[in-house]
N, C-alpha and C positions, 0 to 999 in steps of 0.2 A: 209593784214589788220587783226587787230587781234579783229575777232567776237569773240560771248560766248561762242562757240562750242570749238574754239583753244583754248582761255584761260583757260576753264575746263580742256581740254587737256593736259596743260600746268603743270596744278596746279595738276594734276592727278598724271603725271607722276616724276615732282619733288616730290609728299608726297610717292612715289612709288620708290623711289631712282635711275630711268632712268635718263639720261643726256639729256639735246636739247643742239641745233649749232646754235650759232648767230653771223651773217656776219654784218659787221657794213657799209661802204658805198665805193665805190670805189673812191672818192674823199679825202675819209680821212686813215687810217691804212690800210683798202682794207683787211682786215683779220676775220679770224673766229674763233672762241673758243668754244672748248667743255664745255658745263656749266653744273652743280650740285648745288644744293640745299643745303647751309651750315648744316641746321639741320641732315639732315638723312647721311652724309656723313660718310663713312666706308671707310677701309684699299682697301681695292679690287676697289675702287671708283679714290684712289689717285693713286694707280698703275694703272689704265686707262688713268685719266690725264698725267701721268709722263711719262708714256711708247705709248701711243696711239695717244694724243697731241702730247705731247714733249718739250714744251717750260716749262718754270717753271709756278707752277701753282699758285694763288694770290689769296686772302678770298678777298670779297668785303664787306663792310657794309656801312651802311647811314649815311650821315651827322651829323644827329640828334643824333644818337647812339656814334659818334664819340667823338659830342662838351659832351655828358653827363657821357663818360668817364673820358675827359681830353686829345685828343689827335688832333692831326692838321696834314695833309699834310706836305712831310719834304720840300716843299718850304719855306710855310708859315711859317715853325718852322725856316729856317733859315735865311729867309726876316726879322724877329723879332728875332732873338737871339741877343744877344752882345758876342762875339766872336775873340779871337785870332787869327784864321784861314780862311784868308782872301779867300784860295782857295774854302772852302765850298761853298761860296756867290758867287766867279764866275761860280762854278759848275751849279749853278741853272738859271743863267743868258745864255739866248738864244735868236735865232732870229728863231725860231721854237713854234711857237704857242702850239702847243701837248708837245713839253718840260716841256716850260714855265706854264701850265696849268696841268701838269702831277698831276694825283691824288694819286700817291703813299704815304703812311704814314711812320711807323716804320715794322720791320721784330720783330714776336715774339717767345714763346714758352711756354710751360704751363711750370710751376715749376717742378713740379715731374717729368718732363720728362728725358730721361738721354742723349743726344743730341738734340732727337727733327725731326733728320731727315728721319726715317723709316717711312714708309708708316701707322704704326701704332699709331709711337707716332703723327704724322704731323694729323692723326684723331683726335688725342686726344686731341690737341690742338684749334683747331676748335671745335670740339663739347663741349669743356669747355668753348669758346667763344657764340658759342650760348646761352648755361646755362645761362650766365649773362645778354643777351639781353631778354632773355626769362623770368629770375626772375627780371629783371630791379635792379639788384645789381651793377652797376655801382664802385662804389667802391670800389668793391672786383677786379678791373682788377690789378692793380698792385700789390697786395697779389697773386694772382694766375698765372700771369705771368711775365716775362722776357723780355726783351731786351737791343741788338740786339738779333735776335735768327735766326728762317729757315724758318719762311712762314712771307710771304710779307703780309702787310695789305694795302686796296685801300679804299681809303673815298670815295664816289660818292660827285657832287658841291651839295648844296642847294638844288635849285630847278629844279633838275634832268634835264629832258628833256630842261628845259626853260633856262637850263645854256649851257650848254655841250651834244653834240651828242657820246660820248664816250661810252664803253663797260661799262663802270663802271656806269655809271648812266641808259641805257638802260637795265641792269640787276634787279638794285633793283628797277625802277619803273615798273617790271615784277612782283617782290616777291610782290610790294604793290598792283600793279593790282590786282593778284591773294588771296592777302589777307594770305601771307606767312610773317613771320620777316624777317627784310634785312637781310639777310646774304646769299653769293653765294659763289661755288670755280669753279673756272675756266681755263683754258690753251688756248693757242694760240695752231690752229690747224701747225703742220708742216709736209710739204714734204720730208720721209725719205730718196728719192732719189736725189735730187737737195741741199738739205739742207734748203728753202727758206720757207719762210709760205705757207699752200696750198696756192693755187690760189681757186677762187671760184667753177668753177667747180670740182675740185677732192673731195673739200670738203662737196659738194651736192649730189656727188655719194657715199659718205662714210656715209653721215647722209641717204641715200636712203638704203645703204648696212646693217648698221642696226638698219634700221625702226627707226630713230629719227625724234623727230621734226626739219627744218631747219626752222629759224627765218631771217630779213633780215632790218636793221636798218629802212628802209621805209617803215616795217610793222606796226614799234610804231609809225610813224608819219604821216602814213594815216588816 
């Protein structure tokens, strides 16, 4: 359950650049992610996710920040495109609910960058993205970046929790809890040994190993 003790907890250690683990549900992806804090996010941060995690790591942001860009989910962008490329449109077509509902947007990069995918420049472009949610420059996203580029971007739905039980919406309704701006980076925890996503318990003795918070989808919903 998340009382005001965790949540200060919570908000403490993202304005303090520590990571928390949030395990989503065993009924649904059954996985866990190291999470960070898009504002305070550093090089040393991303080579934690990349090398520690393992899987590729994704910025999250809100809805709201998304529609006041100009940008939508690549479903949505391709459920309404008019389009030559008839394979796009069965790409997105599933009988997989998590597919079909998948919150992924565009992949970007900041302009100045010179690939994009060092651990340096992949800060840089995130922390340029908070800048604009932070001055509410809206605007300015497509002067200042790029796409396609190397870090994925994920919309959460509307109305977070009340839409989707996903990572993506259980993240930023943490940042608003806490009274943080949406923005989170995160990675799907994986088993170096199996290759497979941890299972839950290795990944509760790793957030035990060092002193993170573990979070656990039924903790936003109690």
């Amino acid at each position: 359950m998340l009382n005001q003790s965790l949540l200060s907890q919570i908000k403490k250690d993202f304005l303090n650049g520590k990571p928390i683990m949030l395990y989503d549900f065993p009924s649904r992806e059954n996985e866990t992610d190291l999470v960070y804090y898009g504002k305070n996010i550093k090089p040393i941060d991303i080579k934690d996710l990349r090398l520690n995690a393992g899987a590729p790591l994704t910025v999250y942001i809100d809805y709201e920040t998304a529609n006041k860009i100009g940008i939508t989910t690549y479903v949505n962008f391709i459920d309404n495109a008019k389009t030559n490329y008839p394979t796009y449109r069965k790409l997105v077509k599933s009988d997989d609910k998590l597919l079909i509902d998948a919150r992924f947007s565009i992949t970007f990069d900041f302009r100045a960058n010179k690939t994009g995918c060092s651990h340096l420049e992949t800060a840089i472009t995130i922390n340029q993205l908070t800048k604009i949610i932070e001055t509410k420059k809206y605007e300015d996203f497509p002067r200042k970046f790029k796409s396609p580029g190397h870090v994925p971007l994920i919309i959460s739905s509307k109305n977070l929790l009340k839409d989707r039980k996903g990572h993506s919406e259980m993240l930023i309704f943490l940042t608003k809890k806490v009274g943080l701006i949406p923005i989170i980076v995160a990675s799907e925890m994986i088993n170096t040994k199996n290759y497979k996503s941890m299972d839950y318990d290795d990944a509760k003795k790793y957030a035990t190993r060092n002193s993170l918070i573990f979070l656990e989808g039924k903790d936003l919903f109690d």
